[in-house]
C-alpha positions in Angstrom: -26.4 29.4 -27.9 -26.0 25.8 -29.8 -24.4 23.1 -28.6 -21.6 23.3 -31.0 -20.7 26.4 -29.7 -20.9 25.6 -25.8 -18.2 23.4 -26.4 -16.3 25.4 -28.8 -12.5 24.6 -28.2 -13.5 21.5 -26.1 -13.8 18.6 -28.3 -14.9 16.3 -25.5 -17.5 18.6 -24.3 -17.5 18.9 -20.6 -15.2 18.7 -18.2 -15.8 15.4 -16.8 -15.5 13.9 -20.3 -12.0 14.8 -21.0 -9.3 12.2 -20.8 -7.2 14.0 -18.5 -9.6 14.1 -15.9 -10.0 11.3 -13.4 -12.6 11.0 -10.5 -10.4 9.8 -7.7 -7.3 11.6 -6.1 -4.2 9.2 -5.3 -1.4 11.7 -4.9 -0.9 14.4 -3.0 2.9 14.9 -3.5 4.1 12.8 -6.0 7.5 14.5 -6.6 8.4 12.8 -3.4 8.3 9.3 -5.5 10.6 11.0 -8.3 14.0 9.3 -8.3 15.9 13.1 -8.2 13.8 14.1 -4.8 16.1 13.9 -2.2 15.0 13.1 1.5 15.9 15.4 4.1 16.9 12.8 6.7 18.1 9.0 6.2 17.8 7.5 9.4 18.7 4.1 8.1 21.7 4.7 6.8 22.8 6.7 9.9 26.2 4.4 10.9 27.7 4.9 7.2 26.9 9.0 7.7 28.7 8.6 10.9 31.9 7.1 8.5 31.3 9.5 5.5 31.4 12.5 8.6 34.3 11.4 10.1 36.2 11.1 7.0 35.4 14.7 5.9 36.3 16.7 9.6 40.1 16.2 9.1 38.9 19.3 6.2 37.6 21.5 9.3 40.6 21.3 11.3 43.1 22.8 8.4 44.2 19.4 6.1 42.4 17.2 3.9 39.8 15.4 4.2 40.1 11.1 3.8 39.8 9.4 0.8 36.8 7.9 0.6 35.6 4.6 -1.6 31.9 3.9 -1.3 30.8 0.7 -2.4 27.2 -1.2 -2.7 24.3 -2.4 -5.4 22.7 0.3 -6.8 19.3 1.8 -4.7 21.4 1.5 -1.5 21.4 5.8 -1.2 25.6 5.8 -1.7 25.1 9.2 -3.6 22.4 10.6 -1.4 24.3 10.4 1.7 27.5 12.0 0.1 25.0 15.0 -1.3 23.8 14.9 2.2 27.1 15.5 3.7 28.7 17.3 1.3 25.9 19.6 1.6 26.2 19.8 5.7 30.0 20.4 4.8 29.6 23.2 2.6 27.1 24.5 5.0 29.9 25.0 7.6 32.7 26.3 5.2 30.2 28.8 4.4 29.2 30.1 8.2 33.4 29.5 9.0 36.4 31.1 8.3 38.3 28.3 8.6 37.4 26.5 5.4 37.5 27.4 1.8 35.8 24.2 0.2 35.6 23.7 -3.7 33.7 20.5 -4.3 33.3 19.1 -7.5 31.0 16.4 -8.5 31.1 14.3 -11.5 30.2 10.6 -13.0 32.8 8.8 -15.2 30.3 7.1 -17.0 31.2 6.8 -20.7 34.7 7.8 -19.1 36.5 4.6 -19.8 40.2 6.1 -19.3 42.2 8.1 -17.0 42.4 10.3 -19.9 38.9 11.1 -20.6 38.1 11.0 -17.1 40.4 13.7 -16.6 39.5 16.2 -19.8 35.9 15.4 -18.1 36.8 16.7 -14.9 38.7 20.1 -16.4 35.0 20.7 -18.6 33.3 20.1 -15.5 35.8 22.9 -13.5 35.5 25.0 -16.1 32.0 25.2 -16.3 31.0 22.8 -19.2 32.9 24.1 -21.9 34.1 21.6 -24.7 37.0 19.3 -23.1 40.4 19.8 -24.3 41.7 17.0 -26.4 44.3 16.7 -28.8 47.7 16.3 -25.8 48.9 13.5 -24.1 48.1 12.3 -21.0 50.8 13.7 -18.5 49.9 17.0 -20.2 46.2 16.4 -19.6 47.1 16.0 -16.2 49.1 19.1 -16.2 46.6 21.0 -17.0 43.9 19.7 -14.5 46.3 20.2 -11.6 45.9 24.0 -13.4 42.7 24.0 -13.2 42.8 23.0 -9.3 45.0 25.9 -8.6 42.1 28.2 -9.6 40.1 26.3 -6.9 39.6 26.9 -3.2 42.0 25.5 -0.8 40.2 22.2 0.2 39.8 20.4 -2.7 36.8 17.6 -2.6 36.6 16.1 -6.2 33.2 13.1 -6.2 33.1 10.8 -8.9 30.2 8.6 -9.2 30.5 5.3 -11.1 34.0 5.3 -10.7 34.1 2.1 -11.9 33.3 2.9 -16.0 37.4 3.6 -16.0 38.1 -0.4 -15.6 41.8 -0.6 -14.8 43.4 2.0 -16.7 43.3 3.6 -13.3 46.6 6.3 -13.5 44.4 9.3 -12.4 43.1 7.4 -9.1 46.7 7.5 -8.1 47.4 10.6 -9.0 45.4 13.3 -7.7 45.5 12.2 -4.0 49.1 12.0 -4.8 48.5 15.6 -6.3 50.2 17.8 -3.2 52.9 15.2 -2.4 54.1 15.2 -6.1 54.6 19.1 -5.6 51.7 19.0 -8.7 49.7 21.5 -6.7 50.7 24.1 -3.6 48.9 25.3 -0.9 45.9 23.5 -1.4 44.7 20.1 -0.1 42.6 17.3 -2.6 40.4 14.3 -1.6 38.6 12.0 -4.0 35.6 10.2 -3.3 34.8 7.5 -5.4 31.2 5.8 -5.3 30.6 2.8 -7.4 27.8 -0.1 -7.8 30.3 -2.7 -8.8 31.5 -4.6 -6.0 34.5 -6.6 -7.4 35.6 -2.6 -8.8 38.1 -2.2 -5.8 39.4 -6.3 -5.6 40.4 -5.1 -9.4 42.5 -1.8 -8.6 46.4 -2.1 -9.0 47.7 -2.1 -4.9 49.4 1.5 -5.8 46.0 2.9 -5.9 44.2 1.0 -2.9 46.8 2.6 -0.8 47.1 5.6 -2.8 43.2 6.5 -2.3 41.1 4.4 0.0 42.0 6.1 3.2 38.5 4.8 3.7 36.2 1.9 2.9 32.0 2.3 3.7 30.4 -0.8 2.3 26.5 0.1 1.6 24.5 -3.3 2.0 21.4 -4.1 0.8 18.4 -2.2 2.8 16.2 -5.0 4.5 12.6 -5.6 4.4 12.1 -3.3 8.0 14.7 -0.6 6.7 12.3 -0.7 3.0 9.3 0.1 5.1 10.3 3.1 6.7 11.3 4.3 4.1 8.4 4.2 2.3 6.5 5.3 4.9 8.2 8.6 5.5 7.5 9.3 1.4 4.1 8.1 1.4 3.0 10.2 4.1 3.6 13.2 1.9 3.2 11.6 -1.6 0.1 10.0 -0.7 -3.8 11.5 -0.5 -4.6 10.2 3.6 -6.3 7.0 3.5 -5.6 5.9 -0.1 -3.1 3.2 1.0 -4.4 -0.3 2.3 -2.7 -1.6 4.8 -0.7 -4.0 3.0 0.9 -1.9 0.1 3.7 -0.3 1.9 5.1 -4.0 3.5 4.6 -6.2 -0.2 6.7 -3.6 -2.0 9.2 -3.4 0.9 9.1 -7.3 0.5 9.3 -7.8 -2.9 12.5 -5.0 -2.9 14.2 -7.0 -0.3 13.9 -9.9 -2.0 15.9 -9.0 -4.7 18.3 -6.1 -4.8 17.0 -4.5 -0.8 17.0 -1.4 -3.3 15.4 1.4 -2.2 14.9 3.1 -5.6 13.3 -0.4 -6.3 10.9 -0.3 -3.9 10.0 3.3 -4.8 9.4 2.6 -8.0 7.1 0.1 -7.1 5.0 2.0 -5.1 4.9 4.8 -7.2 3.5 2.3 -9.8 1.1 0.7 -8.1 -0.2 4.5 -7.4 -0.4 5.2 -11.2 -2.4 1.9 -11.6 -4.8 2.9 -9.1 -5.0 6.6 -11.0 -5.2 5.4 -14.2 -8.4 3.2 -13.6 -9.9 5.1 -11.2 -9.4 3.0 -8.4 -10.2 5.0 -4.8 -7.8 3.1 -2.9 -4.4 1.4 -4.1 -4.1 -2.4 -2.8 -2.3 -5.8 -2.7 -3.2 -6.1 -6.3 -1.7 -2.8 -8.0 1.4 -3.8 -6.7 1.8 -7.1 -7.8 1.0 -5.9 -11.5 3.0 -3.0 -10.8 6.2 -5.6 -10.2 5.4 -7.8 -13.5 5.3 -4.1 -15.7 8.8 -2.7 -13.8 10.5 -6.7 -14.2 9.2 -7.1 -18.0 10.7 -3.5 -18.7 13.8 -4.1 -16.3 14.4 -7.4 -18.7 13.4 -5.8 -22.0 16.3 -2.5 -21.4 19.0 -4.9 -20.1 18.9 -7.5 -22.9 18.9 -4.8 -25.3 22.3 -4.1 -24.3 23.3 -7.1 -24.2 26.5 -8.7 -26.6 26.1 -11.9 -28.5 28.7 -13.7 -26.3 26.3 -12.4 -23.4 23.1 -14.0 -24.9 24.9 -17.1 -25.6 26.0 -17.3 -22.0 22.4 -16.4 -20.5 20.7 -18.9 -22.8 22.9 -21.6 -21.5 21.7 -21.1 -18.3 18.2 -20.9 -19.2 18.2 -24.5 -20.6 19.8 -25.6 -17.9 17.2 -23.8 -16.1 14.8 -25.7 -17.5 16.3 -29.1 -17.4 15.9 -28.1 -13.7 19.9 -28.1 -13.4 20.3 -25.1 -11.4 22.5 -23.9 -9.5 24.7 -24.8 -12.3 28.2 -24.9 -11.9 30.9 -23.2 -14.5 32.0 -25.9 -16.3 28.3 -27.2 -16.4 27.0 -23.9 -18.3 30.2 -24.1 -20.5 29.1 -27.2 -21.9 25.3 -26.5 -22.7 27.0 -22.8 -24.0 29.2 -24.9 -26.3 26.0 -26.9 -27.8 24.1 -23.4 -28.4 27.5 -22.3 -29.9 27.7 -24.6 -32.7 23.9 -24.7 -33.4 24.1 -21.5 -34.0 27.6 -21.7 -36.1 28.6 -18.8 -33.5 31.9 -17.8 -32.0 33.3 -19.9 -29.2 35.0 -18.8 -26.2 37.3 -20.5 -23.5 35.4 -21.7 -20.2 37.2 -18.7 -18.4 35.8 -15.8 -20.6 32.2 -17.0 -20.6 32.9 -17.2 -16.8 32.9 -13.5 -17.4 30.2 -13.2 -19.3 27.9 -15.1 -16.2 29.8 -12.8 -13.7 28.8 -9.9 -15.7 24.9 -11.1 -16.3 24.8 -11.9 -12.3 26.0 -7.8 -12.0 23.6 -7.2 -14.2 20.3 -8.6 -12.5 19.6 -11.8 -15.2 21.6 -14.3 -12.9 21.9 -15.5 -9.7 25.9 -15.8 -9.4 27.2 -17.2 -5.9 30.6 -19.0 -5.0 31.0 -22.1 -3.1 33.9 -23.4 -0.9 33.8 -26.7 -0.8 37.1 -26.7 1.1 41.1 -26.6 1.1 40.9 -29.7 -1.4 37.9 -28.5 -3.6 38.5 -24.9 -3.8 35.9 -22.3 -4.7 33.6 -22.5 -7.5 30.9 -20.4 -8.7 27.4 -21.2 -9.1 24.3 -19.8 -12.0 20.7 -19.5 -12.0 18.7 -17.6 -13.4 17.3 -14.8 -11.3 14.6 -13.1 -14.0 11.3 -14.9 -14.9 11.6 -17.5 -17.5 9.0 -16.8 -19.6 9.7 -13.1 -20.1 12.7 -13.9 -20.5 12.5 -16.3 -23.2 9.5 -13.8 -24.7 12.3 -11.1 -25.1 15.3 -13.2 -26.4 12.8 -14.5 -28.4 12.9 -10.9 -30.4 16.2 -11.4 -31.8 16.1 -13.4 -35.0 19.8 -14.5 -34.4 18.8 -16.7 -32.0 15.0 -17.5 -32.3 15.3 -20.5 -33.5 16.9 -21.9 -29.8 14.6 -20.0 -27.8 11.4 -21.2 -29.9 13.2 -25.1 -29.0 13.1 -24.0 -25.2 9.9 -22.4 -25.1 8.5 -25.7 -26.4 9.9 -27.8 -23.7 9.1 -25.4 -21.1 5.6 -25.7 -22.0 5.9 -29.4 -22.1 7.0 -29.3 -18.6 4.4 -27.0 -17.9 7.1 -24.2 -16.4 5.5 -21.1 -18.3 
């Protein structure tokens, strides 16, 4: 037999030779690292369980369960530990004959209106068909309290990212109202509403705090400790025994605290600094993979926010970065405003008043590019924000550097950063 026909169908010859293969064996599990794996147990958020649980009992004794508002940065398992006692919940309704539970879970995002928002949640009762359209808005309500009759009689409706509805908030004070109104009979609703914006709820009209927030669970940010057990618990299964110096697990936990205490975050990380390890045949995955791990995820964190960022937005973050590297951070509002007014007119741009680009640096802080804090300086001073830039300056200059709208500034501040020897 020739050689050409020993490898017939295998153009890298053996084996061994083919790209796919790799000598070394990182992983054992690593669909535990995946960001839709859900954890059986989450010990560290067990006081805000305790909260969610006794705000869904009052459906086990024959009425509805509480309103229910969860609220926290994103990574800080809001969602999990609603699946996880939703789950628990339906669990019982199905081993009792004392419940008949219909839970429906949604998102609003892209649902920017009561009124979509509502045609989203009728498509997603009736099973995915097309939404209706086409009827004004009481009649859009009409028919979702229709499409509720058709439900069990404990009504749990979840709606993550609540917040992508702003303040046209009508249907928020509707459907718990739903019952009252004489909208629905016989049956009893609860919404639970999960968002990652943190002023979302200081922004509600006061008809609809009352209306649905028969409870409040504030999610905080996981700490270094809480980051570690959590990643131990996944490595042990994702993990080939032994692969993992002893360092790994706490620099990811750190690095995660020290910026959102996310645990997705941290995951990510680690699942990362894994595929590093993989990829070059490493045998064991150290201090190292991480840290090149955290430059790839923060480069590619940068490069998908920016791209969604508006003009007004990259006029407001570039403000700060000059600032940033006059070294004139923490910069105060009206500080920014005025380097934001100088980049304005270079660039024969749009101007805003002080208080929208206020917005706009409120916004970027939301959105991981700034470092937005208030300061009281007292009854006489008042409060006052604060900005500084919370991404790396040099990748971030790198990517605003991309867009030729505004090159021509960046190019200016990459040249006196380099003269100061920041980058």
């Amino acid at each position: 037999m020739t050689g050409d026909e020993t490898n017939s169908g295998n153009p890298y010859g053996t084996l061994d030779s083919n790209p796919y293969s790799t000598s070394v064996e990182v992983f054992a599990d690593e669909s535990v690292l995946k960001e839709d794996w859900q954890p059986e147990q989450l010990p560290e958020r067990e006081p805000e369980l305790e909260e969610i649980r006794n705000a869904l009992a009052p459906a086990t004794r024959g009425v509805n369960a509480h309103n229910l508002f969860l609220y926290g940065k994103t990574g800080q398992g809001k969602t999990v530990a609603i699946d996880h006692e939703i789950e628990l919940l339906q669990e019982y309704a199905d081993d009792s004959d004392d419940l008949n539970l219909s839970v429906i879970k949604t998102s609003a995002n892209n649902q920017t209106t009561s009124y979509q928002l509502c045609a989203h949640l009728i498509k997603e009762i009736r099973g995915g068909t097309k939404k209706p359209s086409g009827i004004d808005q009481q009649s859009m309500f009409d028919l979702l309290y229709q499409e509720i009759g058709s439900l069990e009689d404990t009504v749990i409706i979840v709606i993550d990212e609540i917040d992508a509805i702003g303040s046209n908030d009508e249907l928020l004070y509707e459907l718990p109202r739903a019952r009252k109104n004489g909208h629905i009979e016989d049956q009893w609703v609860s919404v639970i509403g999960i968002s990652n914006n943190l002023q979302f709820r200081d922004n509600l009209s006061p008809k609809v705090k009352d209306s649905l927030y028969d409870s409040e669970i504030e999610f905080a940010p996981y700490n270094a400790n809480q980051l570690t057990t959590i990643l131990e618990r996944r490595a042990e299964r994702a993990f080939v025994d032994g692969v993992l110096d002893g360092e790994v697990i706490p620099l990811c936990s750190a690095f995660a605290a020290q910026d959102e205490g996310s645990a997705r975050q941290a995951i990510r990380l680690l699942y990362k600094a894994g595929e590093l390890a993989l990829n070059r045949d490493d045998e064991a995955v150290d201090e190292q993979h991480v840290r090149e791990a955290r430059d790839i995820l923060e480069r590619k964190r940068i490069e998908e926010g920016m791209r969604s960022l508006t003009t007004q937005d990259q006029f407001a973050l570039l403000s700060v970065v000059a600032l940033e590297i006059d070294e004139e951070t923490p910069a105060r509002t009206r500080q920014v405003f005025q380097k934001y007014k100088s980049i304005v007119d270079r660039l024969d741009g749009n101007q805003l008043v002080e208080r929208r680009v206020r917005d706009h640096l409120q916004s970027l802080g939301m959105q991981g590019f700034l470092l937005a804090e208030t300061r009281n300086t007292g009854i006489q001073g008042g409060s006052h924000y604060r900005f500084e830039l919370k991404t790396d300056l040099e990748a971030t200059l790198d990517i605003l550097g991309e867009d030729g709208r505004i090159d021509d500034v960046v190019e200016d501040l990459v040249d006196i950063a380099s003269a100061k020897r920041l980058m």
